[in-house]
C-alpha positions in Angstrom: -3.0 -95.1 87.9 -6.4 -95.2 89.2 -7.5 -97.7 92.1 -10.9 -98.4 91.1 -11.6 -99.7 94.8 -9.8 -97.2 96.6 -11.2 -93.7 95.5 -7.2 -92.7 93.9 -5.9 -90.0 94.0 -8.3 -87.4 96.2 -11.7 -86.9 95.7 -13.6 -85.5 92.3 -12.4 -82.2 91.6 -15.5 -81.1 89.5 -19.4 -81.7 90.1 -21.1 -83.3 86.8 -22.6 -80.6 86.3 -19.2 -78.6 85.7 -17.9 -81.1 83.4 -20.5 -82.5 81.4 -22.9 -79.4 81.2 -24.1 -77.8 78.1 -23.8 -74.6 79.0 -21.4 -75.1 82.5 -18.7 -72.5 80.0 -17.1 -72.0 76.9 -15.4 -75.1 75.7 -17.7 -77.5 74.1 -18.0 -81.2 76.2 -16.2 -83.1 73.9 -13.4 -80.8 74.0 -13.5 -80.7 77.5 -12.9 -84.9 77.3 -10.6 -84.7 75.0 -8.9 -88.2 75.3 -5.9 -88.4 72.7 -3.3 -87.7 75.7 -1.6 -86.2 72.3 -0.7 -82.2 73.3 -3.3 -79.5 71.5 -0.5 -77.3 69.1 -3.1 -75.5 67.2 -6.7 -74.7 66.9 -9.2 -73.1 64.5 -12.9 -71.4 65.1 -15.1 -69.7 61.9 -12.5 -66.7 62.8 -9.7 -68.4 62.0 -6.4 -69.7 64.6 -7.4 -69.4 67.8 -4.4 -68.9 70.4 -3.7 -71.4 72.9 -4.1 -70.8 76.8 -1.3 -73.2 78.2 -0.7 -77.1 76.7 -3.7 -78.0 76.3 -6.4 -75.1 76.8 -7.8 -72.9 74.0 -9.6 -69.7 73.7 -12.8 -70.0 71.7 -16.5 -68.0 71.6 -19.8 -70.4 71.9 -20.4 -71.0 75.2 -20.7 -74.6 74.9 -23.0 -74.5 72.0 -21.8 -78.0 70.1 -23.0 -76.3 67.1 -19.8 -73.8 67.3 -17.0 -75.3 65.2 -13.4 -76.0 66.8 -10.6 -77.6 65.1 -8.0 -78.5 67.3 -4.4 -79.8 65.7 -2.7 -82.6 67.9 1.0 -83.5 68.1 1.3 -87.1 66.7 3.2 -89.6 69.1 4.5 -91.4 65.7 5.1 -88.1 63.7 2.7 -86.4 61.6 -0.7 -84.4 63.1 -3.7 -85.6 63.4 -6.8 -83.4 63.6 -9.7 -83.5 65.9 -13.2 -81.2 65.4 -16.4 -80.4 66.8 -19.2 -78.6 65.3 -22.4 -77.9 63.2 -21.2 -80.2 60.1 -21.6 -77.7 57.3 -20.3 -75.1 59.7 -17.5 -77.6 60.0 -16.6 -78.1 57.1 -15.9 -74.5 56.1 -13.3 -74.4 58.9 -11.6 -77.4 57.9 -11.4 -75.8 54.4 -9.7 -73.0 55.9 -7.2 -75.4 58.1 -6.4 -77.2 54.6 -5.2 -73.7 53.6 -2.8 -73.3 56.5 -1.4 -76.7 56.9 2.1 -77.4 55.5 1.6 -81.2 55.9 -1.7 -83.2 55.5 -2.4 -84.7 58.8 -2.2 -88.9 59.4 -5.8 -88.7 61.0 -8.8 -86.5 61.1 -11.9 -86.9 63.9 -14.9 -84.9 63.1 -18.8 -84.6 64.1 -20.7 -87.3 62.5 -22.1 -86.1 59.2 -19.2 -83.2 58.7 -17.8 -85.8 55.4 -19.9 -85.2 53.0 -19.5 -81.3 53.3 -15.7 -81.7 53.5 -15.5 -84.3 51.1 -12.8 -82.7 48.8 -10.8 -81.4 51.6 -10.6 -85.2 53.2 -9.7 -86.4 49.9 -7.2 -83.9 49.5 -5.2 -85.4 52.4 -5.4 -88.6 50.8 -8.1 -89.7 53.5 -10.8 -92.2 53.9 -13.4 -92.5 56.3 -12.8 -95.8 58.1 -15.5 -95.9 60.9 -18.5 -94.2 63.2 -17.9 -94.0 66.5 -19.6 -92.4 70.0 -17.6 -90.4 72.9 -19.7 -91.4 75.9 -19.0 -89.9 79.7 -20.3 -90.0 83.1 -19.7 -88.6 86.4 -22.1 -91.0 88.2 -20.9 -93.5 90.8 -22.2 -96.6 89.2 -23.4 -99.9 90.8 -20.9 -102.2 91.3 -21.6 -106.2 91.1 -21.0 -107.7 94.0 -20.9 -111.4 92.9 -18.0 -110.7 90.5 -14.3 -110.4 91.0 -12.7 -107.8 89.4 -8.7 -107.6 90.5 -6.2 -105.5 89.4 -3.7 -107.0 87.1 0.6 -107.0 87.1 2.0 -106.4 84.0 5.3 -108.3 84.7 2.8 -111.8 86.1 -0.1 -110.7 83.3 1.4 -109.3 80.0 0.8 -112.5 78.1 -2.3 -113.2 79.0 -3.7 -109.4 78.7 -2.2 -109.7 75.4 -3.2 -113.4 74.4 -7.3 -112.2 75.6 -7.4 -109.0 73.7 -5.8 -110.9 70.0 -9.3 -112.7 70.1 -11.5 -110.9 71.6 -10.9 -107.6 70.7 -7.9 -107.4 67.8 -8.7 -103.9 66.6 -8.3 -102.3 69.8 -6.3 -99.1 70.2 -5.8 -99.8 73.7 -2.9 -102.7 73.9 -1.9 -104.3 76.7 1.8 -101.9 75.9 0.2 -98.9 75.2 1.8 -96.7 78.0 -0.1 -95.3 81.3 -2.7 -98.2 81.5 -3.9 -100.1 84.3 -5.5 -103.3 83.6 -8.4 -105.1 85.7 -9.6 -108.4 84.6 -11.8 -111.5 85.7 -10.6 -114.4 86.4 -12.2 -118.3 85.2 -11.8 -120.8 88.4 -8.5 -122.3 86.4 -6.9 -118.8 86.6 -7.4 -118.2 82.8 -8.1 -114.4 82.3 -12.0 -114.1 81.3 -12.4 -110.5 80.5 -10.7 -107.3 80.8 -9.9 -103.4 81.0 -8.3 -100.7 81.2 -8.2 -97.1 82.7 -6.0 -94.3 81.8 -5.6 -91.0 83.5 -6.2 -87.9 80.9 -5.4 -84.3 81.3 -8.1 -82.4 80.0 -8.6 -78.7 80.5 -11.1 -78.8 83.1 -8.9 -81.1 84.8 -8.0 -85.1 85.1 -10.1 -87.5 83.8 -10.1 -91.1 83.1 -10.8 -92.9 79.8 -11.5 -96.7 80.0 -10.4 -98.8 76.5 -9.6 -102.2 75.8 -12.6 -103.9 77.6 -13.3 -107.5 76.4 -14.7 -110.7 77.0 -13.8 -114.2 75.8 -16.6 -114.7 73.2 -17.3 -118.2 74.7 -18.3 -116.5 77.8 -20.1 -113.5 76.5 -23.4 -112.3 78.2 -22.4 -113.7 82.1 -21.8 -110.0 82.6 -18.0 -110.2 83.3 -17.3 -106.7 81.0 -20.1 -105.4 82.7 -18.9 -106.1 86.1 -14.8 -104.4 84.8 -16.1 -101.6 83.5 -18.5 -101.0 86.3 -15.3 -101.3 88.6 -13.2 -98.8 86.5 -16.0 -96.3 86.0 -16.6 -96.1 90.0 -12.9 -96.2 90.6 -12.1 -93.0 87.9 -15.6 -91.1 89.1 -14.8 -91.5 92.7 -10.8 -90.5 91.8 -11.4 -87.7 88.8 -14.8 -87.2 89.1 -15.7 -87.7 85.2 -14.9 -91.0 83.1 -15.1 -91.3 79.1 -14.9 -94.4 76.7 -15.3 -94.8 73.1 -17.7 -97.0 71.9 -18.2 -97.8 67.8 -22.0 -96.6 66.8 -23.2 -100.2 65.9 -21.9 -101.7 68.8 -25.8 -102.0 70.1 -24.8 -104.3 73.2 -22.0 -102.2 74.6 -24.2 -99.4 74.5 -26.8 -101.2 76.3 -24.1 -102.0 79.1 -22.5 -98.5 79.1 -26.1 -96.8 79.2 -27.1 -98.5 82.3 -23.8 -97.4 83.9 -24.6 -94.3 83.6 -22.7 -92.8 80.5 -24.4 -91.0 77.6 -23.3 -89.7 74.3 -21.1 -86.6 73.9 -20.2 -86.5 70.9 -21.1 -88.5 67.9 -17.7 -88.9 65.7 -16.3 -90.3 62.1 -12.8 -91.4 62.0 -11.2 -89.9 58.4 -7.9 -92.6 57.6 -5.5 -93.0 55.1 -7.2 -94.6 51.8 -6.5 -98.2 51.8 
């Protein structure tokens, strides 16, 4: 979907500025990356349902102030919702209060600011949910450096599938971003034997300041950690989706202290910090 070498489909259709901008309009950053690829069918502000402007756009006030609370309501792809939110966390809070209120269903899954649980506590609980991890949204819309002394090639699914597969079970088991998961393309690193090294993924996202992409499922044999090999996949999907869409996103968990190292010096930096609300056990 996005030819990291190649520049894609066009050139970027919006300056950094435009898409990761605190005050570039009136959606919040985090909103604006929304990566789900999961339609938006309902939203929420401190005065109560917002209407939706088209699939996936949504009126709201703030200006881009991420202090502004949005709840935004997404359409499962395995049945159920699952909530997303950004926002001041006590502010927060008092909007998901009034969602609980609204909702027929509890939702599978809720994302919120960092910090928004222990004001919404007895909401969360009320949906029978747990929080199961801390997590940052990270973006950029620089071109990054690319390493020259590193292959990176693009990988076929019907040749690659096992190995994709075989690489992620142990280096990276908890990913959401399997080697099936639809829309993918996969890059990878190759030992001299042919063995796959390391490996990643970009997917295109429509987000309402248009297309983006989101990078997921990069790993690296732990035998051959620290030669640089993620570094050199990820640098090759970022300049690919920058050069393409002009903005790229990735989720990274908070802890992870070496990815953010790697990521930082590529150029990304936080938009959003997020908890990840589960059902309990």
């Amino acid at each position: 979907m996005i030819p990291p070498s190649d520049g894609g489909r066009g050139g970027a259709r919006s300056s950094g500025r435009d898409r990761l901008g605190a005050g570039s309009g009136p959606t919040h950053p985090f909103l604006r990356s929304l990566d789900s690829g999961l339609p938006v069918v309902g939203c929420w502000t401190e005065s109560g349902p917002s209407p939706l402007v088209g699939d996936a756009r949504w009126d709201r006030d703030g200006d881009g102030d991420p202090a502004v609370p949005a709840v935004l309501k997404l359409e499962g792809d395995s049945g159920g919702s699952v909530l997303t939110a950004v926002g001041e966390p006590v502010r927060l809070a008092n909007v998901l209060r009034h969602v609980a209120e609204t909702l027929e269903t509890a939702p599978r899954g809720v994302v919120v600011t960092r910090g928004t649980g222990e004001h919404a506590a007895a909401t969360l609980a009320s949906w029978g949910l747990a929080k199961t991890s801390e997590w940052d949204r990270m973006a950029t819309t620089v071109m990054p450096d690319v390493p020259a002394t590193v292959l990176v090639e693009r990988l076929e699914l019907d040749h690659d599938h096992d190995a994709i597969a075989e690489l992620l079970a142990v280096a990276s088991p908890a990913t959401q971003h399997g080697v099936d998961a639809p829309g993918h393309d996969w890059y990878g690193v190759r030992a001299p034997d042919g063995t796959l090294s390391a490996v990643g993924a970009s997917v295109l996202r429509d987000g309402p300041d248009g297309e983006f992409a989101h990078l997921g499922g990069i790993a690296t044999r732990p035998e051959l950690r620290g030669q640089g090999l993620a570094t050199a996949v990820t640098a090759h999907l970022t300049a690919g989706g920058v050069a393409a869409h002009g903005m790229v996103t990735l989720g990274m968990y908070a802890d992870n202290t070496v990815a953010r190292r790697v990521y930082e010096r590529l150029g990304f930096r936080v938009i959003h910090e997020v908890e990840t609300w589960r059902p309990a056990g």
